[in-house]
C-alpha positions as CSV (number, residue, x, y, z in Angstrom):
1,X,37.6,-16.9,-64.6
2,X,40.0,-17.1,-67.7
3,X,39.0,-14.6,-70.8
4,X,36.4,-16.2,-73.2
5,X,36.3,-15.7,-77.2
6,X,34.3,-16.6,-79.6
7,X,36.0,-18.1,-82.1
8,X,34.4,-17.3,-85.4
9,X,36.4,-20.6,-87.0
10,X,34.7,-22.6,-84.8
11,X,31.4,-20.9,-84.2
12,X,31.8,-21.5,-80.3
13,X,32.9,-19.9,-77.1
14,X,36.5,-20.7,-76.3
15,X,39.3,-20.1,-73.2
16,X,41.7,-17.9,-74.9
17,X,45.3,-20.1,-75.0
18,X,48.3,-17.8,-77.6
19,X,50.3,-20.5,-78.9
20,X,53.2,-18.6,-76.8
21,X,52.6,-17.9,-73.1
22,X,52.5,-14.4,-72.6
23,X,52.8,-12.9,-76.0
24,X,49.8,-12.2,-78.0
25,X,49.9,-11.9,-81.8
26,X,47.2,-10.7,-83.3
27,X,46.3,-8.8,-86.8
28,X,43.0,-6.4,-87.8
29,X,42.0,-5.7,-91.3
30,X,42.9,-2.3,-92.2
31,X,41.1,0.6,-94.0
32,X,41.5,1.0,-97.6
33,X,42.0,4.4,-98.0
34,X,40.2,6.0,-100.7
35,X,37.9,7.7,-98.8
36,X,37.1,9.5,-95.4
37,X,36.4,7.2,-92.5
38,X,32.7,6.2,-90.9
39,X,30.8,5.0,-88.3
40,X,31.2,1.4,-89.7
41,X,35.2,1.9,-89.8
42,X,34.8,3.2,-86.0
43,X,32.4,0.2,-85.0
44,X,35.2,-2.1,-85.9
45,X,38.6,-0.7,-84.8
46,X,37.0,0.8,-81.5
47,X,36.1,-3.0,-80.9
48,X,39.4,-4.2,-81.3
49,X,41.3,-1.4,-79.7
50,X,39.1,-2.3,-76.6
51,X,40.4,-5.8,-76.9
52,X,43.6,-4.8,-77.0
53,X,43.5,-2.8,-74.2
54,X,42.1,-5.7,-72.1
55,X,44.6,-8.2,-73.1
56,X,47.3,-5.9,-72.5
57,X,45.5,-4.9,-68.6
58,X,45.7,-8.9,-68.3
59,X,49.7,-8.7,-68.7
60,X,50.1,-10.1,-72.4
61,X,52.7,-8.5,-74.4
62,X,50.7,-7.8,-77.7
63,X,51.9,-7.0,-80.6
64,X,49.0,-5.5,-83.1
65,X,49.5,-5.0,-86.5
66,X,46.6,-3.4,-88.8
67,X,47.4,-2.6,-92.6
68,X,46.6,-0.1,-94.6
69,X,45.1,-1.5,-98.2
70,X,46.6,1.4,-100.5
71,X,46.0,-1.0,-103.9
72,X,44.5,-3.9,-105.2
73,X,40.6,-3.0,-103.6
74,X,38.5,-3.2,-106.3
75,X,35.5,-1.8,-106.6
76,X,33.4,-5.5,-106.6
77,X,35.2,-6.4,-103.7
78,X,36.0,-9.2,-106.1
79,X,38.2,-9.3,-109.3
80,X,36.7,-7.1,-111.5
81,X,35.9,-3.4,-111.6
82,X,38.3,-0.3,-110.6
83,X,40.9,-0.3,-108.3
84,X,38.9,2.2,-105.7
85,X,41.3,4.2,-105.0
86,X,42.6,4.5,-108.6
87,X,38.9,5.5,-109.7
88,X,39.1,8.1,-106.7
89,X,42.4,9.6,-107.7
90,X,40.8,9.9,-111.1
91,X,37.7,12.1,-109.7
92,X,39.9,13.9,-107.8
93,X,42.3,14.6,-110.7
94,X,44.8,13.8,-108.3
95,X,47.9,10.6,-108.2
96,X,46.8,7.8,-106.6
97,X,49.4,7.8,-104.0
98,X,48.3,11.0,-102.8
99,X,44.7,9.8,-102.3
100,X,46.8,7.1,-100.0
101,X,48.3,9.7,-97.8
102,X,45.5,12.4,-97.8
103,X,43.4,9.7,-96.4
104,X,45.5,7.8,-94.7
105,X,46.7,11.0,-92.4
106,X,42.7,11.5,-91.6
107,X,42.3,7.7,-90.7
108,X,44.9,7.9,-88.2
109,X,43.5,11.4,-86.9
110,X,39.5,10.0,-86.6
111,X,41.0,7.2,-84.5
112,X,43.4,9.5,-82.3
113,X,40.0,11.5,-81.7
114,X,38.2,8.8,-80.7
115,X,41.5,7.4,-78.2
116,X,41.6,4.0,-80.4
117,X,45.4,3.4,-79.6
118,X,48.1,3.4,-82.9
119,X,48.7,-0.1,-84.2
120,X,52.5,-1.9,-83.5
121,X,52.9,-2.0,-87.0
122,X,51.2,-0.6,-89.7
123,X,52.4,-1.9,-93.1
124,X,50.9,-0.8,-96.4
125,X,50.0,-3.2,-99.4
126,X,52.7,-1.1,-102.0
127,X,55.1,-1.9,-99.4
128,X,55.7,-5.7,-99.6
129,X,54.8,-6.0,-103.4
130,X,57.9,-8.8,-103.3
131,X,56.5,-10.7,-100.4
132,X,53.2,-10.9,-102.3
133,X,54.8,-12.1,-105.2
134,X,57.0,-14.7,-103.4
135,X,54.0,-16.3,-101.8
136,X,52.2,-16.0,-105.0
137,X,55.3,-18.1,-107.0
138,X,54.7,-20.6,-104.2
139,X,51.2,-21.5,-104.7
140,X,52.7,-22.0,-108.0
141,X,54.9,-24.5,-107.5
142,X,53.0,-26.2,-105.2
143,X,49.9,-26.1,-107.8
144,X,47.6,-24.6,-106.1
145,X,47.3,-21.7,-108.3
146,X,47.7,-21.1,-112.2
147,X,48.4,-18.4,-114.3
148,X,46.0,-17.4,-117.6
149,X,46.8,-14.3,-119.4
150,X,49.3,-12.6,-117.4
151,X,47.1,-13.0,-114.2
152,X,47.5,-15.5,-111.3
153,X,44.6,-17.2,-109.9
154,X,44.2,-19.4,-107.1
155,X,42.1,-22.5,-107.8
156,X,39.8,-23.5,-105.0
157,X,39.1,-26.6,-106.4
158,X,42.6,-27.7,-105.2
159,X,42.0,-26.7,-101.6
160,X,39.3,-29.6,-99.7
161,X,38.7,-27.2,-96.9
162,X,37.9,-23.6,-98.5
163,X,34.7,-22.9,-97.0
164,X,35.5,-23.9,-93.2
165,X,35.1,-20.2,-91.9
166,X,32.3,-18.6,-93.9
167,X,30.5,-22.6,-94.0
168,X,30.1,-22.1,-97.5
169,X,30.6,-25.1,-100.6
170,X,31.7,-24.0,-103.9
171,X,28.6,-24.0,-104.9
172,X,27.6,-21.2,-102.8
173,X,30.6,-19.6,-103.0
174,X,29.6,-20.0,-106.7
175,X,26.2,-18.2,-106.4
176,X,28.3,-15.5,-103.7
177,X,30.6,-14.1,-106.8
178,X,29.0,-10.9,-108.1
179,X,30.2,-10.4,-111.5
180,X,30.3,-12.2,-114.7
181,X,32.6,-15.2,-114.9
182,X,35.9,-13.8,-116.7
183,X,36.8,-17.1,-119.4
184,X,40.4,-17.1,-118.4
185,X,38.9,-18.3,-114.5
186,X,38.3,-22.6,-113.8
187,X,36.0,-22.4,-111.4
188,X,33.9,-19.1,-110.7
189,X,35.1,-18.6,-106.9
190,X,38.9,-18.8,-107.9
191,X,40.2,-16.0,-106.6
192,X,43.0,-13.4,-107.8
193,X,46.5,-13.5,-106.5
194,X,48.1,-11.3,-109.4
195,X,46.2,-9.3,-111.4
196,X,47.8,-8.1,-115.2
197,X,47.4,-4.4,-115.4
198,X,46.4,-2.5,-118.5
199,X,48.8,-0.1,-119.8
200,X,47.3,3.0,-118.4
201,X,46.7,1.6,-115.6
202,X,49.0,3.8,-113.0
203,X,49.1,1.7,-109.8
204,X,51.7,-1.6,-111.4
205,X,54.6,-3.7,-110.7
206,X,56.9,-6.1,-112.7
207,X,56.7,-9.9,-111.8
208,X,57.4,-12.8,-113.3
209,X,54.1,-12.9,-114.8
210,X,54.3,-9.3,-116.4
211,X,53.3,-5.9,-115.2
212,X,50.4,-5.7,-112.9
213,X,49.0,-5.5,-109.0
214,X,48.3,-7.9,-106.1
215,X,45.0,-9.1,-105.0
216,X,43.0,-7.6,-102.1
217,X,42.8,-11.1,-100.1
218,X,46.8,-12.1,-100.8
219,X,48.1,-8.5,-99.1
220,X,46.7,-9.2,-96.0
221,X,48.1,-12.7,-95.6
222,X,51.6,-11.5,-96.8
223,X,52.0,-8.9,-94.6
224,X,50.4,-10.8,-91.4
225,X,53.2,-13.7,-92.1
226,X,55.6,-11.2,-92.2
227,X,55.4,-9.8,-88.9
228,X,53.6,-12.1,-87.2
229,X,54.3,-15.6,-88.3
230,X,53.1,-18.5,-90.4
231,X,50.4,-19.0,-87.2
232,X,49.8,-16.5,-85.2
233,X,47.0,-15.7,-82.1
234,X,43.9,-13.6,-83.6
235,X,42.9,-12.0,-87.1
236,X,40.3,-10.2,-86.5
237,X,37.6,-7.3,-89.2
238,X,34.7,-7.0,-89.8
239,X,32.1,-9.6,-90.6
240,X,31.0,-8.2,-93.6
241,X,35.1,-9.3,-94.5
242,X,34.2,-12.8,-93.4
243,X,33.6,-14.1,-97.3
244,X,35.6,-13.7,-99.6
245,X,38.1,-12.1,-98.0
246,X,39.1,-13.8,-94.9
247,X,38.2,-17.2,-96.3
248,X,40.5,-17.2,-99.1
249,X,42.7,-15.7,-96.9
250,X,42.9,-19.1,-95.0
251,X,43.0,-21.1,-98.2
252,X,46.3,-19.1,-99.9
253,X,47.9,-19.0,-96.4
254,X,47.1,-22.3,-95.3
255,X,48.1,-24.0,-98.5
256,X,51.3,-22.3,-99.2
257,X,52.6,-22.8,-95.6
258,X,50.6,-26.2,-94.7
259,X,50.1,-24.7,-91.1
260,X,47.5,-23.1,-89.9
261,X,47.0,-20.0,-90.4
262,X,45.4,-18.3,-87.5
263,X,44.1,-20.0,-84.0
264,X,41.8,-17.4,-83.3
265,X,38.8,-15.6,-86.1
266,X,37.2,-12.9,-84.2
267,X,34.8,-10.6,-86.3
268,X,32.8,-7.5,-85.4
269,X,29.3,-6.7,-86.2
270,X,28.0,-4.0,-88.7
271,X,26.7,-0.1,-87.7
272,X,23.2,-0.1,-89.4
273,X,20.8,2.7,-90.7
274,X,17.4,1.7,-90.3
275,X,18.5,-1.8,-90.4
276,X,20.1,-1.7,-93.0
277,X,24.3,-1.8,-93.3
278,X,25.8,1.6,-93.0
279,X,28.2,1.9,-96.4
280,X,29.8,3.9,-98.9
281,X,28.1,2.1,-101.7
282,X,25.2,2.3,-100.3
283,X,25.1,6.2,-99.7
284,X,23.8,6.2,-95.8
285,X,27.1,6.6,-94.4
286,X,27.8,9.4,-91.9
287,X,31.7,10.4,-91.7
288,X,33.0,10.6,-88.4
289,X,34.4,14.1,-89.3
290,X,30.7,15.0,-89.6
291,X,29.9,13.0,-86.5
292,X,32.6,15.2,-84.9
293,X,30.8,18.4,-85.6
294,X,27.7,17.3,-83.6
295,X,29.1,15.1,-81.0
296,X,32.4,14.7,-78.9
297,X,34.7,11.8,-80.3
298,X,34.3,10.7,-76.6
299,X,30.2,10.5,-77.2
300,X,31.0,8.5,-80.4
301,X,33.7,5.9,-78.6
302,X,30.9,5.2,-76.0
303,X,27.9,4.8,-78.1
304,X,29.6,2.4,-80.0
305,X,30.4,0.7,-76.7
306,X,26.9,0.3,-75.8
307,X,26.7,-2.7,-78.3
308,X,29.0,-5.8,-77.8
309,X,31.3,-6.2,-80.5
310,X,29.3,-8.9,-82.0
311,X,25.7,-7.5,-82.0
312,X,24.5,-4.8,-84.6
313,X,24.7,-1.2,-84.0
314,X,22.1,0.9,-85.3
315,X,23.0,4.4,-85.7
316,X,20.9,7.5,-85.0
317,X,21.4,11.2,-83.3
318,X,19.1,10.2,-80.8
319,X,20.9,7.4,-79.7
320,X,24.2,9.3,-79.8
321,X,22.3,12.0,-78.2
322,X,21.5,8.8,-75.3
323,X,25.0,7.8,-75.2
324,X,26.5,11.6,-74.5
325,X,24.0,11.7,-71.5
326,X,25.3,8.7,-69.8
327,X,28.8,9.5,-70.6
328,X,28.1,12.9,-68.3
329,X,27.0,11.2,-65.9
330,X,29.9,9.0,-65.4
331,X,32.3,11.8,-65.8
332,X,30.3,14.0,-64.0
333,X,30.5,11.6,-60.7
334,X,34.2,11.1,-61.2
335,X,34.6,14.8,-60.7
336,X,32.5,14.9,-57.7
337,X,34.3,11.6,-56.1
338,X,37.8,13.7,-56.6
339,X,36.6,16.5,-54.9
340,X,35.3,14.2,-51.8
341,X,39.4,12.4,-52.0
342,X,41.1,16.0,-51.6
343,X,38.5,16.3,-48.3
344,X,41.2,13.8,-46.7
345,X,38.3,13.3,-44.3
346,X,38.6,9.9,-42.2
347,X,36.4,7.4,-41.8
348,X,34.8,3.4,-42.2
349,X,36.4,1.0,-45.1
350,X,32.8,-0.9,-45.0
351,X,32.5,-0.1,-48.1
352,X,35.6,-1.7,-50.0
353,X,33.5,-5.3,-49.8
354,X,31.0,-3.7,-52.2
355,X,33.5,-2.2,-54.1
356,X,35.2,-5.6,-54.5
357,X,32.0,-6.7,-55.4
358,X,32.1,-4.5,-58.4
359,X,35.7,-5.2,-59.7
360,X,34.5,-9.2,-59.6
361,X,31.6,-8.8,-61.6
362,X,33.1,-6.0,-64.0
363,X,36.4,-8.3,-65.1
364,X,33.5,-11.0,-65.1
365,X,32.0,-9.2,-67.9
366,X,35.1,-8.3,-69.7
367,X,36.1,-12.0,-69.7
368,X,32.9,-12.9,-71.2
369,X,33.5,-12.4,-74.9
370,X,35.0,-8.8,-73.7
371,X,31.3,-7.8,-73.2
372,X,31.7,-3.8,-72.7
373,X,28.4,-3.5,-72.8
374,X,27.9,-5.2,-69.6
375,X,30.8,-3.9,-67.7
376,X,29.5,-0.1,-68.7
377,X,26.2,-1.4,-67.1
378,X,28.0,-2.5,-64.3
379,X,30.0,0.9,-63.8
380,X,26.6,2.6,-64.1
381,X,25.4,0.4,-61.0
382,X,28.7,2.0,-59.3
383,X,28.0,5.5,-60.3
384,X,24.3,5.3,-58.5
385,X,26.3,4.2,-55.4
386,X,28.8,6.6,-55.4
387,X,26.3,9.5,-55.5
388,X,24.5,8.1,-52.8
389,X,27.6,8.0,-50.7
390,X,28.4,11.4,-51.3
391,X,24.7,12.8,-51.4
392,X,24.5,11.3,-48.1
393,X,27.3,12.2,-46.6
394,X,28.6,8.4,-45.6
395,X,31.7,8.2,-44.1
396,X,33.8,6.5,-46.0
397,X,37.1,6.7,-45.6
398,X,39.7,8.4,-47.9
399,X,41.8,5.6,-48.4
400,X,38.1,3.7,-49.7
401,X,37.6,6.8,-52.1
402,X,41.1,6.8,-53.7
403,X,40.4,3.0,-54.2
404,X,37.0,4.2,-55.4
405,X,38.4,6.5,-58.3
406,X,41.7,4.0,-59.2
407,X,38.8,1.5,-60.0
408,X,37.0,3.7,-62.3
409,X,40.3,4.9,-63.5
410,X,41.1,1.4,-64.7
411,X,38.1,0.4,-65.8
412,X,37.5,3.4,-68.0
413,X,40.5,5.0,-69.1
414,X,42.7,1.9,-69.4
415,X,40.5,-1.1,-70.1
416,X,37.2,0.5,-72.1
417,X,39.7,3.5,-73.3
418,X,37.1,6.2,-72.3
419,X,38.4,9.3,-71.2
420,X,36.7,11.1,-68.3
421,X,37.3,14.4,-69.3
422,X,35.7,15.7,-72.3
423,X,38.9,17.9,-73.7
424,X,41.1,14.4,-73.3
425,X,43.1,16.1,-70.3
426,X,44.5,14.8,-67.5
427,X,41.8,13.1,-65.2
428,X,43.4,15.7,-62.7
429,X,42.1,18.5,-64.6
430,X,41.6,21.3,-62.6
431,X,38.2,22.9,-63.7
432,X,35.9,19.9,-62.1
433,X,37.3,20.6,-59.4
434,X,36.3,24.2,-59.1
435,X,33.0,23.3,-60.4
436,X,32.4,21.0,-57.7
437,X,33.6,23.0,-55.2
438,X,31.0,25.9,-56.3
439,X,28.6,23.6,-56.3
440,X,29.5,22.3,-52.2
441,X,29.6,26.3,-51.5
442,X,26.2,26.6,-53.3
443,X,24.8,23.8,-50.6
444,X,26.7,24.9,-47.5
445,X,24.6,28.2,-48.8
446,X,21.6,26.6,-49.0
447,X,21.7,24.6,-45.8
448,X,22.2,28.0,-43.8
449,X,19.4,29.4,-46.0
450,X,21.2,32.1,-47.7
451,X,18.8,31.5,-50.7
452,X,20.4,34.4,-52.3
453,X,24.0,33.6,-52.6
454,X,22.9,30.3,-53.5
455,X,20.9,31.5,-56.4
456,X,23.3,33.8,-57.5
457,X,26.2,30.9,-57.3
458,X,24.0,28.4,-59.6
459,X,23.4,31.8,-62.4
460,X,26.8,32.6,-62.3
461,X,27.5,29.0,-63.6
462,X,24.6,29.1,-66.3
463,X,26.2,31.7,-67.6
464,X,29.6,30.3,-68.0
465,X,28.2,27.3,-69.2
466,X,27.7,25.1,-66.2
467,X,24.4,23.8,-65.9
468,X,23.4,22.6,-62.2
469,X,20.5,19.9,-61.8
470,X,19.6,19.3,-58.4
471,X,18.7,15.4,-57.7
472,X,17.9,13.4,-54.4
473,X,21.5,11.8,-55.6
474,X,23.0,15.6,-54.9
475,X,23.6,17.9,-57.5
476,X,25.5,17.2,-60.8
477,X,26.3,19.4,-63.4
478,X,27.0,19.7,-67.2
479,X,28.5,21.8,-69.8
480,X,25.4,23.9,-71.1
């Protein structure tokens, strides 16, 4: 079946079609960088790295581009307030650019953790201050912006389809805005394009309209054009981004270029806490370098996996505590297939139906919206069966087994981007493999009833750290 999206633009399922056959285009809202990532950063860009990845295992040539918002964020998400990273640079007594790359450096190391693959390009808001500014002087001229007291706004009024992603009219958009309307605005939803910067204000730039900064919404639609074209494939972010941002987004974009702007809006859900969102404003946010110090990246990539991009994720140590178990498992039966492959023992290929069965209904899932969750269901189903063919000692044959582990190769590494071994080594890694070997020694021991050695063989693993549980699957094992 071909992959299925939903399209946020359109509020319905759709085939995915890029406007050029083969290539992929596609652009993610970046972090702004004023602070250390969290669980809601990793809900989103885990997401879209696992989109990504599939496209890319369906043959498109994608090019992703995600920005880095290192100005023009302030703190209302709207037009007033501090510029957030400005007002962090001033707690930390530090320049504002070195807030940017403090932060920016641990962004790019929280993903690397988690194995969320490096962006194609990843262009920063202070570096294309002139493409901002061009695209601003042309909603000028074309007069769908005006300038009041040395700032640039963009007047909605003008545009008869602002509203189409969020569904919104103007006079919602109205009653959305969260601050006092500033005199010098027509209409209460116009939005900033240029913003005039106070004299002490660090973070400015020279423009035809005097010194000042960009808006939040006009980076992100400067820099997407710029690498990506006047239309491009996918922009995808969170849906909390949805309104303003993304909507005014398409109303700047789409009225300075008269294309449209982008075919396909895809938007993750949120990571709650207690139902309610998890955010730095609100105080309930839980960093994923303190994540890190309770659970393996690994464990955090696959409980965020065990939601579909779309649905809410509600956050909890238990529920972590859930995910790591099942993540074990999996690896823990990956180990004990490889072990089984380097027996080079011959055998019956009945099985490879079944397995085919799998692969049909796991790409099934994935072209269902991407539905991860499913497809890890799915793999799960596998995993039962591929401890029952080695519990019971079925003779399958070596060339079935190899297919066995390729499958769970690709549709774990390379499509859902978990690793299946905890350090992020090789899949090859050596110490499963002795593991499991101890553990057939251990049961060659206990079939000739040499209770002893088998004994000692499962203590002598405790106290290294293996811990040996004993099922009517066989025995699996786990880091202690």
């Amino acid at each position: 079946m071909p992959l299925i999206i939903t399209n946020s633009l359109t509020r319905t399922k759709e085939e995915f079609k890029p406007l050029i056959d083969g290539i992929v285009r596609m652009y993610v809202c970046g972090p702004t960088v004023y602070g250390l990532s969290h669980l809601g950063h990793a809900k989103s860009y885990v997401s879209f790295d696992v989109i990504v990845r599939y496209l890319r295992y369906l043959g498109y040539k994608v090019t992703y581009v995600q920005n880095i918002t290192d100005v023009g964020h302030l703190t209302d998400d709207a037009d007033e307030g501090e510029d957030k990273i400005a007002k962090q640079a001033k707690k930390d007594k530090l320049h504002p650019m070195q807030v940017v790359e403090m932060y920016t450096r641990e962004y790019f190391e929280d993903m690397d953790a988690m194995n969320v693959l490096r962006p194609d390009i990843s262009p920063r808001a202070t570096g294309h201050i002139p493409e901002q500014v061009e695209m601003t002087q042309q909603l000028l001229t074309k007069g769908f912006a005006y300038e009041a007291n040395g700032s640039v706004y963009f007047d909605v009024s003008k545009d008869k389809e602002y509203g189409k992603l969020s569904g919104r009219n103007l006079d919602e958009a109205e009653s959305g805005t969260r601050v006092d309307v500033k005199s010098e605005k027509k209409h209460p939803a116009d939005f900033a394009l240029w913003k005039k910067a106070e004299p002490n204000h660090i973070m400015q730039w020279n423009s035809p309209w005097g010194s000042g900064f960009p808006g939040w919404h006009i980076e992100c639609s400067a820099m997407s054009m710029k690498y990506l074209g006047e239309t491009f494939d996918i922009h995808g972010g969170g849906m909390d981004n949805q309104f303003p941002h993304h909507e005014c987004e398409i109303a700047q974009s789409e009225s300075a270029t008269k294309k449209p702007f982008v075919k396909y809006w895809m938007h993750n859900n949120l990571v709650t806490v207690n139902g309610q969102k998890m955010g730095k404003s609100l105080g309930n946010f839980t960093t994923l370098k303190d994540a890190f110090k309770k659970f393996e990246p690994g464990v955090i990539r696959f409980f965020i996996l065990q939601s579909h991009y779309r649905s809410t994720l509600d956050y909890s140590e238990q529920a972590v505590e859930g995910a790591s178990k099942g993540l074990e498992k999996l690896r823990n039966t990956v180990a004990r297939l490889r072990t089984e492959i380097n027996k080079h023992r011959k055998g019956s290929n009945d099985f490879r139906e079944r397995l085919k069965e799998y692969q049909k209904r796991f790409f099934e899932a994935m072209d269902d919206d991407v539905n991860a969750p499913a497809a890890i269901g799915i793999l799960f189903e596998l995993v039962r069966e591929t401890n029952e063919i080695i519990a019971d000692g079925q003779n399958a044959s070596h060339e079935f087994m190899s297919e066995l582990d390729e499958f769970f190769t690709t549709a774990a590494e390379t499509v859902l981007g978990i690793r299946l071994t905890a350090d992020g080594t090789s899949s090859e890694g050596l110490e499963p493999k002795l593991i499991e070997l101890l553990i057939n020694s251990r049961a060659e021991a206990r079939k000739a009833k040499q209770f002893a050695l088998s004994d000692k063989i499962r203590d002598d693993l405790k106290v290294m750290g293996v811990v040996l549980e004993d099922t009517k699957e066989g025995t699996t094992w786990k880091k202690a």
